[in-house]
C-alpha positions in Angstrom: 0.0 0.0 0.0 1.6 3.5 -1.1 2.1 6.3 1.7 -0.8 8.6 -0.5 -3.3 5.7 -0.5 -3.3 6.1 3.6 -3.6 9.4 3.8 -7.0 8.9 2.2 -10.2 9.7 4.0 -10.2 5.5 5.2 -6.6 5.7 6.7 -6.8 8.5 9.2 -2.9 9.8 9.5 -3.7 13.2 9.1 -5.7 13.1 12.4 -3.2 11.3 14.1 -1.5 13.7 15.8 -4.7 15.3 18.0 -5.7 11.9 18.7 -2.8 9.3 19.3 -3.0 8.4 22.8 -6.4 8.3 23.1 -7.9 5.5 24.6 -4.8 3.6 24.9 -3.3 2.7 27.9 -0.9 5.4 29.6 -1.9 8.8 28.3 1.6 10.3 28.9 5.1 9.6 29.8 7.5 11.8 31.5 10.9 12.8 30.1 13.2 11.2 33.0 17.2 11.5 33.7 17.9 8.3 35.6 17.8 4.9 34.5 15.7 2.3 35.6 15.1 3.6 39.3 12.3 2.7 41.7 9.9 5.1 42.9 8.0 5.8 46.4 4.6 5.6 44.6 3.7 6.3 41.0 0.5 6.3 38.6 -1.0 3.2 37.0 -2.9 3.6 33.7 -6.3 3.2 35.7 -5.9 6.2 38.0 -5.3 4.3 41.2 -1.7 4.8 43.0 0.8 2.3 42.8 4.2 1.4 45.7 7.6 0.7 44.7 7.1 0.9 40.9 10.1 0.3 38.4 10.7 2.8 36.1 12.1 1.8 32.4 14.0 4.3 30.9 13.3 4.1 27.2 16.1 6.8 24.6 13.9 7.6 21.7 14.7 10.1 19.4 11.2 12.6 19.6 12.1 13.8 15.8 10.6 10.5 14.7 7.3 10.7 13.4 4.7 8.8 13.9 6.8 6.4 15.7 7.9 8.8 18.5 6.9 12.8 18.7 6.4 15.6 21.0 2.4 16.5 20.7 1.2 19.8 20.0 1.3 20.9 24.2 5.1 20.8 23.6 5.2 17.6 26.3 3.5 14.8 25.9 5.2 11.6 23.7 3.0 10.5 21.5 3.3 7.8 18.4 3.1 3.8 17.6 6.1 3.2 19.7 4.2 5.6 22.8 1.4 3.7 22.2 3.0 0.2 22.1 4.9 1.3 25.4 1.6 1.8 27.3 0.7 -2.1 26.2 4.0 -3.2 27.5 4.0 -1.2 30.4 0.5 -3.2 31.7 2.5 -6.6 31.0 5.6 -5.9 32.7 3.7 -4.0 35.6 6.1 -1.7 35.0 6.1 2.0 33.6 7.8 2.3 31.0 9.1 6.5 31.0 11.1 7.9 27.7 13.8 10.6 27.1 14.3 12.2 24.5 17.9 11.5 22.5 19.5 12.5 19.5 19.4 8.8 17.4 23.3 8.8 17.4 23.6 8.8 20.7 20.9 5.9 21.9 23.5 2.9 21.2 26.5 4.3 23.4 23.6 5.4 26.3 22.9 1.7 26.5 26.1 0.5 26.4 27.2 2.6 29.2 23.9 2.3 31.1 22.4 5.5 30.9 19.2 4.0 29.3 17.6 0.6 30.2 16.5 0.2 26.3 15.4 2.5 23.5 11.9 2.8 21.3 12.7 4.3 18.5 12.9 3.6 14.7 15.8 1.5 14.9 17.0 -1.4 12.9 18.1 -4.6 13.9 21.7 -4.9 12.4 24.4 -8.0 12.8 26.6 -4.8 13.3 24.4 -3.7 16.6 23.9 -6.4 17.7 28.2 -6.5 18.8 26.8 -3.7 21.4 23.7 -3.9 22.0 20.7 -7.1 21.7 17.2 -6.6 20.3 13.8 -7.8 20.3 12.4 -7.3 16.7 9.0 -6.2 16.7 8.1 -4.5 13.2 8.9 -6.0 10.0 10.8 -3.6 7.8 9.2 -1.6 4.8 11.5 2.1 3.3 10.4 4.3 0.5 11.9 7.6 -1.0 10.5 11.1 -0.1 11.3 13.5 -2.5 9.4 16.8 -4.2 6.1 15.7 -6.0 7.9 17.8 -9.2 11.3 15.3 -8.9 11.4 12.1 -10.8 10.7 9.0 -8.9 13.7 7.2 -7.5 13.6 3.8 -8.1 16.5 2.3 -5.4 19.6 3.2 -3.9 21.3 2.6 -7.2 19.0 5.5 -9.0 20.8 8.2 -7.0 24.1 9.2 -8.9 24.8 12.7 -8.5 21.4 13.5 -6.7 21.3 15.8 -3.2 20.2 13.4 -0.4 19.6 13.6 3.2 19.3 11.7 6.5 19.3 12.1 9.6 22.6 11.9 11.9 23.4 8.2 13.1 20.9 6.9 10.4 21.3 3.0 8.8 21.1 4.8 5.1 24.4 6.1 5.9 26.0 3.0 5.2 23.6 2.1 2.3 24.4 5.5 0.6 28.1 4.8 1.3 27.9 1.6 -0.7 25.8 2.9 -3.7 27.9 5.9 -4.1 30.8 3.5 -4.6 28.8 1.7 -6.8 28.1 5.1 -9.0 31.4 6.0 -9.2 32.8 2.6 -10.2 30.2 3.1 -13.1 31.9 6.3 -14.0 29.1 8.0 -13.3 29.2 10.8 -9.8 28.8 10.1 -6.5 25.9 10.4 -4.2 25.9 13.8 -2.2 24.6 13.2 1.3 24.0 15.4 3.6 23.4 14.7 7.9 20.9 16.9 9.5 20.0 16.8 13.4 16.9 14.4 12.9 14.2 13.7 11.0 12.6 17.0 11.5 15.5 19.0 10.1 15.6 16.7 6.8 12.3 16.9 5.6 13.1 21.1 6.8 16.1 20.5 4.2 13.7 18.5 1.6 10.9 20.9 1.5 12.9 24.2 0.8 15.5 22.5 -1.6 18.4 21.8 -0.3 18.2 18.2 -0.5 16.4 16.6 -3.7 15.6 12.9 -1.7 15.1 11.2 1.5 15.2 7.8 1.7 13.4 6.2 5.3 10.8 4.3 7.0 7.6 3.8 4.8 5.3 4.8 7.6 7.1 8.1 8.6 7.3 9.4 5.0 3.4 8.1 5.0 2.9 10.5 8.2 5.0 13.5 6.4 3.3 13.1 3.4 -0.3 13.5 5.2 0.5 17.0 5.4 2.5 17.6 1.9 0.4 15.7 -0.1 0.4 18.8 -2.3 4.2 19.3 -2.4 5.9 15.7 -2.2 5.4 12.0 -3.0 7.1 8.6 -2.3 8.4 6.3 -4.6 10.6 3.0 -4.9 12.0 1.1 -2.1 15.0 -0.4 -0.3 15.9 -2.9 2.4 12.7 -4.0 2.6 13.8 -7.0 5.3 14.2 -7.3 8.2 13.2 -5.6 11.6 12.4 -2.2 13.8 13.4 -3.7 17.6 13.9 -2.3 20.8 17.4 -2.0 21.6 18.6 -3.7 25.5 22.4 -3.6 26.9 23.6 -6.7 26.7 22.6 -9.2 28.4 20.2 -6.9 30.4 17.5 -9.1 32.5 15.0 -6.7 30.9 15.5 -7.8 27.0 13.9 -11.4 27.6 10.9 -9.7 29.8 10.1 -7.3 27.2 10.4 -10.0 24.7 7.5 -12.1 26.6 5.2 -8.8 26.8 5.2 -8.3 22.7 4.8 -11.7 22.9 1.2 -11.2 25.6 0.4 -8.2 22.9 0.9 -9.8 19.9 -1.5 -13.3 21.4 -4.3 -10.9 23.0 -4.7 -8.6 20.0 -3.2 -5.2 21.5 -0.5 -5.0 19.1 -2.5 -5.4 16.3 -5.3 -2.6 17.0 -2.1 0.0 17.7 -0.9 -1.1 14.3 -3.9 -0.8 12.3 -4.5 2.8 14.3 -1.8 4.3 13.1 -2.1 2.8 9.3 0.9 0.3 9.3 -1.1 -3.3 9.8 0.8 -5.1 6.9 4.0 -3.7 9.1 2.9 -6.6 12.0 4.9 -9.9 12.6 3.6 -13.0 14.2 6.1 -13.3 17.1 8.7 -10.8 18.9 12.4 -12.6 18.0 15.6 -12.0 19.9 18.2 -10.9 17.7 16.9 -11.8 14.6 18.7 -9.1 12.0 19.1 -10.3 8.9 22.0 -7.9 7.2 
């Protein structure tokens, strides 16, 4: 299914936004500087005080939209990952709490323990998986946002000599890296790529010119596009394997816990509705695997 065929009136991402937390679970998390600290008394999702609650420290990087942004009161997390937190939270009767991180920096936070995982658009990689373990959660799917006046890119190999950007830390770095070899082993130029802060900054750099393409995550350009459908479009694909997983130190106690509550999700049908909410059910997989990248 294409990013503009979800943005029609029967896939609701334009509304998403005002209406992501609704109804599911915790309404809001709280950006927190400590990891994985116990509290005197905290808040369940029904209202009713809780004693000695554990508090999971999740890095996310709030740039990434829809899977994890700042809402329009400038505080509260909202997004599929927010969402799928709240579910998890109920199964490990713990809250899980994010803070916000610049993407580049989430893998050397777990690795020295300032976080106790991350939820954010992350990859599974054989390469991250020498620091850091993974439960996969969402199957992959990547498209190309560029200008709805610029040709359609067809894959990584169509973009000789075009302007492209990503954000800092981002998997296409290495992908770009490779096809610009590629181009200029073909005698033909290389790729210019460009790093911008996050997400936010690129499609910034996108929209007023100074990039020509983005390539990412199929359902962030679908939420992007919800709101540009007049100035940009998708097209193509790449690395359209493997997973999106939440990212544990190694051989934290946490990672197999987490594992088991996607697993409770996936069984009682939570997981599911959140997907299908926020327009990305063909995104699902039948069961949360440990370490399972497959590049």
């Amino acid at each position: 299914m294409s990013a503009k065929s979800r943005s029609s009136p029967v896939s609701p991402l334009a509304k998403l936004r005002r209406t992501a937390l609704a109804g599911v679970g915790i309404a809001s998390f709280a950006l927190v500087a400590t990891a994985c600290s116990t509290t005197p008394a905290s808040t369940s999702s029904d209202g009713e005080s809780t004693t000695d609650a554990t508090v999971i420290v999740a890095a996310a990087d709030p740039s990434l939209s829809p899977y994890n942004f700042i809402g329009d009161d400038g505080s509260t997390w909202e997004g599929i990952n927010i969402d799928l937190a709240a579910a998890l939270s109920e199964e490990l009767g713990s809250t899980v709490q994010f803070e916000s991180a610049g993407f580049d920096t989430i893998i050397p936070g777990l690795a020295s323990g300032r976080y106790d995982m991350a939820l954010t658009g992350m990859f599974d990689t054989l390469e991250r998986e020498k620091t850091v373990d993974f439960v996969d959660y969402l199957a992959a799917k990547n498209n190309f946002l560029t200008k709805d006046s610029y040709r359609d890119i067809v894959d990584m190999d169509d973009l000789c000599g075009v302007n492209v950007g990503i954000p800092g830390g981002a998997l296409e770095a290495s992908l770009l890296a490779d096809a610009s070899t590629a181009c200029i082993d073909a005698d033909q130029p290389a790729i210019n790529v460009s790093e911008f802060a996050d997400l936010d900054a690129t499609i910034l750099a996108l929209i007023s010119g100074r990039i020509d393409v983005t390539p990412n995550d199929s359902a962030a350009n679908a939420y992007v596009l919800a709101s540009n459908e007049d100035t940009l479009k998708v097209s193509g694909g790449y690395l359209n394997e493997g997973y999106f997983a939440a990212a544990f130190p190694k051989d934290s106690e946490l990672t197999s816990k987490v594992q088991d509550a996607f697993t409770a999700i996936i069984e009682d049908g939570t997981y599911a509705d959140i997907l299908d909410k926020w327009g990305i059910a063909d995104r699902a997989i039948e069961e949360a695997t440990l370490n399972g990248a497959t590049f």
